[in-house]
Backbone as numpy.savetxt, mean C-alpha at the origin, in Angstrom:
# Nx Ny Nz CAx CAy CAz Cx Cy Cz
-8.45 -17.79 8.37 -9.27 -16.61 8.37 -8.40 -15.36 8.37
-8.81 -14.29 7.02 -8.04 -13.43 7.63 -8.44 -12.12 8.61
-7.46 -11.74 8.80 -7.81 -10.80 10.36 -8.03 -9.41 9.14
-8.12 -8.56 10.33 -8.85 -6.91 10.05 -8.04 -5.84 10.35
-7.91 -4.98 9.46 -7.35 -3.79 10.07 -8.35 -2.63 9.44
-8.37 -2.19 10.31 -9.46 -0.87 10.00 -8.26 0.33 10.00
-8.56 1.44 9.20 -7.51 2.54 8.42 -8.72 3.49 8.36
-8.32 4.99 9.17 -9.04 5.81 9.34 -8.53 6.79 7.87
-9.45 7.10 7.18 -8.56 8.23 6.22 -9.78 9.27 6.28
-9.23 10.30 5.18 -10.36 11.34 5.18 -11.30 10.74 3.97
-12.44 11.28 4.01 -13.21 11.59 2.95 -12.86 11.65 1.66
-12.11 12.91 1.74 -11.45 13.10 0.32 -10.39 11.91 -0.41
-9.96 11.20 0.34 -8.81 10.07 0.01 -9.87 9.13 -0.19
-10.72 8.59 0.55 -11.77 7.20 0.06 -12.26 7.62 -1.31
-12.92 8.78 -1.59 -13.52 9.47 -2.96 -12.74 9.01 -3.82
-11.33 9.34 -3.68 -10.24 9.27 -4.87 -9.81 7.72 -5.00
-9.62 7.06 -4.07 -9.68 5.33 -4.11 -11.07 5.03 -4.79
-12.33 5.46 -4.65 -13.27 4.72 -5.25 -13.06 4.78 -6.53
-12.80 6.79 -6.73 -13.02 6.39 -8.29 -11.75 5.61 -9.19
-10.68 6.02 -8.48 -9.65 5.09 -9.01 -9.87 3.65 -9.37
-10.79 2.75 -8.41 -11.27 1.44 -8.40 -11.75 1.58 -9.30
-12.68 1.96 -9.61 -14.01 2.04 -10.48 -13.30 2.19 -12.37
-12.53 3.10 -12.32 -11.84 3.31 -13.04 -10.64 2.07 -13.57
-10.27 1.55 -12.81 -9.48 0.49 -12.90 -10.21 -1.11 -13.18
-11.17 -0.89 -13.38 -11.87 -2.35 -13.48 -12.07 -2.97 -11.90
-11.47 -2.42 -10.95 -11.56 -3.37 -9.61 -12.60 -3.50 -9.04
-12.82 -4.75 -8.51 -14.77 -5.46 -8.28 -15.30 -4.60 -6.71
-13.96 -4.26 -6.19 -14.32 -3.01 -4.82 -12.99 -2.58 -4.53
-12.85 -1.10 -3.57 -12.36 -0.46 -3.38 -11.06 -1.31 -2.40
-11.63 -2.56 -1.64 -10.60 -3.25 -1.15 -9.59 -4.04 -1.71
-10.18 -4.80 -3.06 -9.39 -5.26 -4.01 -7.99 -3.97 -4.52
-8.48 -2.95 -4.89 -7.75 -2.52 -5.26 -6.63 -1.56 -3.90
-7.08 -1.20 -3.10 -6.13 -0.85 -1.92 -5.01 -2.49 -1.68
-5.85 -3.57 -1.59 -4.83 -4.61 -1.46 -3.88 -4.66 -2.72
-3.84 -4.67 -3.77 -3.51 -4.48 -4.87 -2.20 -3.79 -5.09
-2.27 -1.97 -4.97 -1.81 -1.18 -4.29 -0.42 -1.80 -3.32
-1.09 -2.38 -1.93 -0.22 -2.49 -0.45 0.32 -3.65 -1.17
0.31 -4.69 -1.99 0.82 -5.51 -2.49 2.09 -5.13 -3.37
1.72 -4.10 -4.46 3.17 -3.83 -5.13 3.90 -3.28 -4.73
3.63 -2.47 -3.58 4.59 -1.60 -2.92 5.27 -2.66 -1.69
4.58 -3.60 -1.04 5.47 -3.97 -0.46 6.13 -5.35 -1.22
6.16 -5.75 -2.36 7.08 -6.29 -2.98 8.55 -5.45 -3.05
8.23 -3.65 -3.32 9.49 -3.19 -3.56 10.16 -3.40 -2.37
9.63 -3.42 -0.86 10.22 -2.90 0.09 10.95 -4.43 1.09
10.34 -5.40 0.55 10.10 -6.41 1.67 11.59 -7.08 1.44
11.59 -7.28 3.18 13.25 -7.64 2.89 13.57 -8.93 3.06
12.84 -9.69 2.45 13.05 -10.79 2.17 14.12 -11.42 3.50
15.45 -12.44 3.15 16.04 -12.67 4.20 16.96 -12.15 4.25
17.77 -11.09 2.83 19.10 -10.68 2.82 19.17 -9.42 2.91
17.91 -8.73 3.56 18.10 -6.96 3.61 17.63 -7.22 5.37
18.36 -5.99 5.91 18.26 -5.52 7.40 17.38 -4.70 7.37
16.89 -3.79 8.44 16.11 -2.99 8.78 16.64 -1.72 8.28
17.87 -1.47 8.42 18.74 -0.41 8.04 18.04 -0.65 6.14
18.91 -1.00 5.72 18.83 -1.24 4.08 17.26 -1.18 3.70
16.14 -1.79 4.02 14.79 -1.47 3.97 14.19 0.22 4.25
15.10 1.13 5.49 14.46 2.34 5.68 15.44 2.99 4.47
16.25 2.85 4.01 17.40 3.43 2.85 16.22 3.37 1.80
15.74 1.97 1.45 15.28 2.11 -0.15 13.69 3.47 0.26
13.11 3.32 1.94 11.80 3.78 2.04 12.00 5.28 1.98
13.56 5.80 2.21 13.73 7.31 1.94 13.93 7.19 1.10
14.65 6.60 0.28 14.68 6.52 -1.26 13.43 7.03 -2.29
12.42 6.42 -1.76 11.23 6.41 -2.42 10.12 7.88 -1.60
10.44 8.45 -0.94 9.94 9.28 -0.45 8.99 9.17 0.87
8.75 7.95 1.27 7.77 7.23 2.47 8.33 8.04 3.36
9.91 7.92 3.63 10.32 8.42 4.96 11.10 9.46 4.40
11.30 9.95 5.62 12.77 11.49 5.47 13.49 11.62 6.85
């Protein structure tokens, strides 16, 4: 079973996920947020040969962190 995480956002950000979904062919707005959290954490995931260090490098890299 999978578990739940509930994610508070604004208004204006769900609006722009729907229509993005909608727009994208996706069957609901969760498909495509998973979708989304899926390719991004392919870039990031450190598999067994990256540290914690080397993972926050590529996440400033990419603008997540500073």
């Amino acid at each position: 079973m999978a578990k739940k995480l509930k994610i508070k956002m604004e208004p204006e950000m769900l609006e722009r996920i729907r229509k993005v979904a909608r727009a994208g062919g996706y069957s609901s707005e969760q498909e495509f947020v998973m979708h989304v959290l899926e390719r991004e954490l392919a870039q990031l995931d450190p598999g067994d040969a990256e540290s914690e260090e080397e993972i926050r490098r590529k996440m400033e890299g990419l603008g997540y962190i500073s």
